[in-house]
C-alpha positions in Angstrom: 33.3 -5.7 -30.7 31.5 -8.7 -29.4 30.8 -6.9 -25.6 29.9 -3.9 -27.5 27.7 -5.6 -29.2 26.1 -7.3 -26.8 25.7 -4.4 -24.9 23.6 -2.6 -27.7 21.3 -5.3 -28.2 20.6 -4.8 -24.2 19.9 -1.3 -24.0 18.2 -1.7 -27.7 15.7 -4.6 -25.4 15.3 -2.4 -22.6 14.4 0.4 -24.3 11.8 -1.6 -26.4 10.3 -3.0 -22.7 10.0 0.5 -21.6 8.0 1.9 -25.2 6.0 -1.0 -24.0 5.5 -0.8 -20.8 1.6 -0.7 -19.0 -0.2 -1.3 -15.8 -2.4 -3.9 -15.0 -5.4 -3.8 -12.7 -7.5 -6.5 -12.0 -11.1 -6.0 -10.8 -13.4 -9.1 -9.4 -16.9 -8.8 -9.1 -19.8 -7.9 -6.7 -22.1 -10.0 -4.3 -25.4 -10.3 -5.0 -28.0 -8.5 -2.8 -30.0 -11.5 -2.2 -27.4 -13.1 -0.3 -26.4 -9.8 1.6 -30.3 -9.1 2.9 -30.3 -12.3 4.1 -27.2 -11.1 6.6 -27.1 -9.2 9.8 -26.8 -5.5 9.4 -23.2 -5.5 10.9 -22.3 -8.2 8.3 -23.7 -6.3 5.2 -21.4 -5.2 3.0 -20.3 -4.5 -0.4 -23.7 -3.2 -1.2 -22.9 -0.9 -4.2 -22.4 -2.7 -7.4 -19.6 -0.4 -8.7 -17.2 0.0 -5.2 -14.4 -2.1 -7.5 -15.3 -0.5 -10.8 -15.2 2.4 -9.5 -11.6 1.4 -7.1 -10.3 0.7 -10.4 -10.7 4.1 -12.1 -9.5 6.0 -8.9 -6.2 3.6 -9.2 -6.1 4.8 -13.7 -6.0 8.4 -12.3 -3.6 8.1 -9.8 -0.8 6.1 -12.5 -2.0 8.7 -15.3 -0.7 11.2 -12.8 2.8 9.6 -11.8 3.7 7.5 -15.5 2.0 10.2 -17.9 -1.4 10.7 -19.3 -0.4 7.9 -21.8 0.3 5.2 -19.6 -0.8 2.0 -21.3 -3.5 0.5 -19.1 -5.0 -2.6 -18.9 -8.0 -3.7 -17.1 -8.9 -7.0 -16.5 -12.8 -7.2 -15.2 -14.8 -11.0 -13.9 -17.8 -10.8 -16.5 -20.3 -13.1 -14.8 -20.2 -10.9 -11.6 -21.4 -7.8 -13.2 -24.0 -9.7 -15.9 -25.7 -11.0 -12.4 -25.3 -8.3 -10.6 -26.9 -6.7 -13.5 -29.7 -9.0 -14.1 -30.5 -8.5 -10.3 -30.6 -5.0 -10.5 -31.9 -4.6 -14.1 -28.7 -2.4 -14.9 -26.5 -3.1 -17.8 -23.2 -2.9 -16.0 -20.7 -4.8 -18.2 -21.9 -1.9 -21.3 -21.3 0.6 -18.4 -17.6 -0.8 -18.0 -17.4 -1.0 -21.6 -17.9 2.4 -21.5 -15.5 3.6 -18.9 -12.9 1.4 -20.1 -13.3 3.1 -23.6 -13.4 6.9 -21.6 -10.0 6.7 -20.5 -8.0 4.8 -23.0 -7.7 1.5 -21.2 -7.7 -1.8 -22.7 -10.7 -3.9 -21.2 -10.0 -7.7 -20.9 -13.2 -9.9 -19.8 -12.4 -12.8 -17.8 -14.9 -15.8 -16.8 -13.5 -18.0 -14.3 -10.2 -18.5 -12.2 -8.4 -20.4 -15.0 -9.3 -18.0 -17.3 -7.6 -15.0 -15.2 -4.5 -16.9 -15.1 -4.3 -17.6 -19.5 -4.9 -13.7 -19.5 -2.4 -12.6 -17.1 0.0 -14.8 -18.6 -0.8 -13.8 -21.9 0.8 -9.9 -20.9 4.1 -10.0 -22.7 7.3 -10.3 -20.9 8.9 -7.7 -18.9 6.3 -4.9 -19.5 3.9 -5.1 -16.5 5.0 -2.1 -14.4 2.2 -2.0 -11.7 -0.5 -4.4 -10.6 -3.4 -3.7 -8.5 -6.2 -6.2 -7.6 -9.7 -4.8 -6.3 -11.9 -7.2 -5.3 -13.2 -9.4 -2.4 -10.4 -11.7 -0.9 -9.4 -13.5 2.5 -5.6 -14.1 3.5 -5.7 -17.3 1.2 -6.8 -16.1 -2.0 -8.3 -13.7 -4.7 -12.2 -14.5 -4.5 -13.3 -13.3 -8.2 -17.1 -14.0 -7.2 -17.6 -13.8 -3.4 -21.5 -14.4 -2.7 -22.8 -14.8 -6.3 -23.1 -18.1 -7.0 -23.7 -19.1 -3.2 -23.9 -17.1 -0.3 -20.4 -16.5 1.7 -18.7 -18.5 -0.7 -16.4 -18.2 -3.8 -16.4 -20.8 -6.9 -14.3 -18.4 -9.0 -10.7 -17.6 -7.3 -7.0 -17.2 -7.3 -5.6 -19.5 -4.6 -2.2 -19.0 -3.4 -1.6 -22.4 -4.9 -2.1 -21.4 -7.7 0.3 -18.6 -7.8 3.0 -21.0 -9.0 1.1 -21.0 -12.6 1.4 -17.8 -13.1 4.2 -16.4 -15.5 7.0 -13.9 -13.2 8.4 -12.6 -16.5 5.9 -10.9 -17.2 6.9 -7.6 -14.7 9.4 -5.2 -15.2 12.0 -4.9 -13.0 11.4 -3.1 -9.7 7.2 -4.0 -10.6 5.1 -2.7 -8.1 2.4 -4.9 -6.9 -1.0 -4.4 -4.5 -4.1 -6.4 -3.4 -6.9 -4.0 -2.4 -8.7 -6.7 -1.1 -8.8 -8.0 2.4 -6.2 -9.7 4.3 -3.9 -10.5 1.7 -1.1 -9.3 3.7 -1.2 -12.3 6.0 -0.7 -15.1 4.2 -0.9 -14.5 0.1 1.6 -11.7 -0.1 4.5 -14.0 1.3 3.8 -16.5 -1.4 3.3 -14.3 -4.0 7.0 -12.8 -3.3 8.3 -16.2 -3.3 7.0 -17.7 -5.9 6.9 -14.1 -8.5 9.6 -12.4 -6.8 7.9 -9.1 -6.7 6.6 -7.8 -3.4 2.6 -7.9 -3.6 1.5 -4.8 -0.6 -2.0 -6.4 1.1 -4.0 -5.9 4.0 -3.4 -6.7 7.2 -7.0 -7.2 8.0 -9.9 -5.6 6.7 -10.6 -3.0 3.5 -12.9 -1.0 3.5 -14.3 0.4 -0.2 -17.3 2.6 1.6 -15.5 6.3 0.5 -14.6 5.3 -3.0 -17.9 6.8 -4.7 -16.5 9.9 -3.1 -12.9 10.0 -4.6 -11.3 8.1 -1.8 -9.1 5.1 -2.2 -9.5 2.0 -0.2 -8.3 2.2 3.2 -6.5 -1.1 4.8 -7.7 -0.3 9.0 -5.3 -2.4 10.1 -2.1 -1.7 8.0 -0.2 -2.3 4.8 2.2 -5.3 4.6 4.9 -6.7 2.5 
């Protein structure tokens, strides 16, 4: 009676994981145009303020599509990028995310800072994260919330593969599938991230490029997908 017991109480806890099961995306913010004018044209980049918003909504389709139009989903955006973005361009972008956030069902979470993406990713209870997606700038070291806000080329607000440690593992299902849609992750963050998570994290093997997703198109990594 014991084993049988025992052996209710797990299917009766994995069937409550999977009622609450959801998919978390996490989308950093955009450079400011002052700093990418003051680049060479071949080095200009990330020039429309909504290539990760928008990333992000392609990605909500695409897991609507293979986990049901219910999916839980949960999208976790870097505030201070889009409030200067917006006071650049005299756009109010965080009420426009507000707004797409509340257009298809998904829970928006605001973050402000590195640490603060790490209390609200460990904050996601345990076992129900089924996919993760990242959109955002990034080199083969880390997640760079903020790239070229602040200060030009350079990132005050990131996830460091040092840091990966402090983040909480248990909060995936089993068999979670993970992806940066930033650039180069592949080559250096992804093997920490597995060893340290134990969940493969798919990155770039150089480059992404975001320039098709105002027409429908997902990210494409030039150089390759890794594990």
């Amino acid at each position: 009676m014991p084993r049988v017991f025992k052996a209710l109480l797990g299917c009766l806890f994995l069937l409550t994981q999977a009622s609450h099961a959801e998919h978390l995306i996490v989308c950093g913010g955009p450079a400011l145009q002052k700093w990418e004018d003051l680049r060479i044209p071949d080095d200009q980049h990330d020039r429309w303020w909504g290539n990760f918003v928008r990333a992000s909504t392609l990605r909500m389709a695409e897991i609507r599509l293979t986990y049901g139009k219910e999916a839980p989903l949960v999208w976790l955006v870097y505030r201070p990028g889009f409030e200067d973005r917006g006071r650049e361009d005299g756009k109010p972008y965080t009420t426009w995310i507000t707004e797409q956030a509340a257009k298809r069902n998904a829970t928006l979470i605001w973050y402000d800072s590195g640490s603060d993406f790490i209390s609200q990713f460990n904050s996601r209870p345990r076992g129900t994260v089924k996919t993760f997606d990242y959109f955002g700038h990034s080199n083969k070291y880390a997640f760079m919330f903020d790239y070229s806000t602040d200060i030009m080329a350079v990132s005050t607000a990131l996830l460091h593969e040092r840091d990966i440690q402090r983040l909480k593992s248990s909060i995936f299902a089993p068999n979670a599938f993970c992806k940066s849609w930033g650039c180069h992750t592949g080559q250096s963050m992804s093997a920490v991230w597995k060893r340290h998570m134990g969940t493969i994290l798919e990155g770039a093997n150089g480059k992404t490029v975001y320039k098709q997703v105002g027409h429908g198109i997902m990210p494409i990594g030039y150089d390759g997908w890794v594990r």
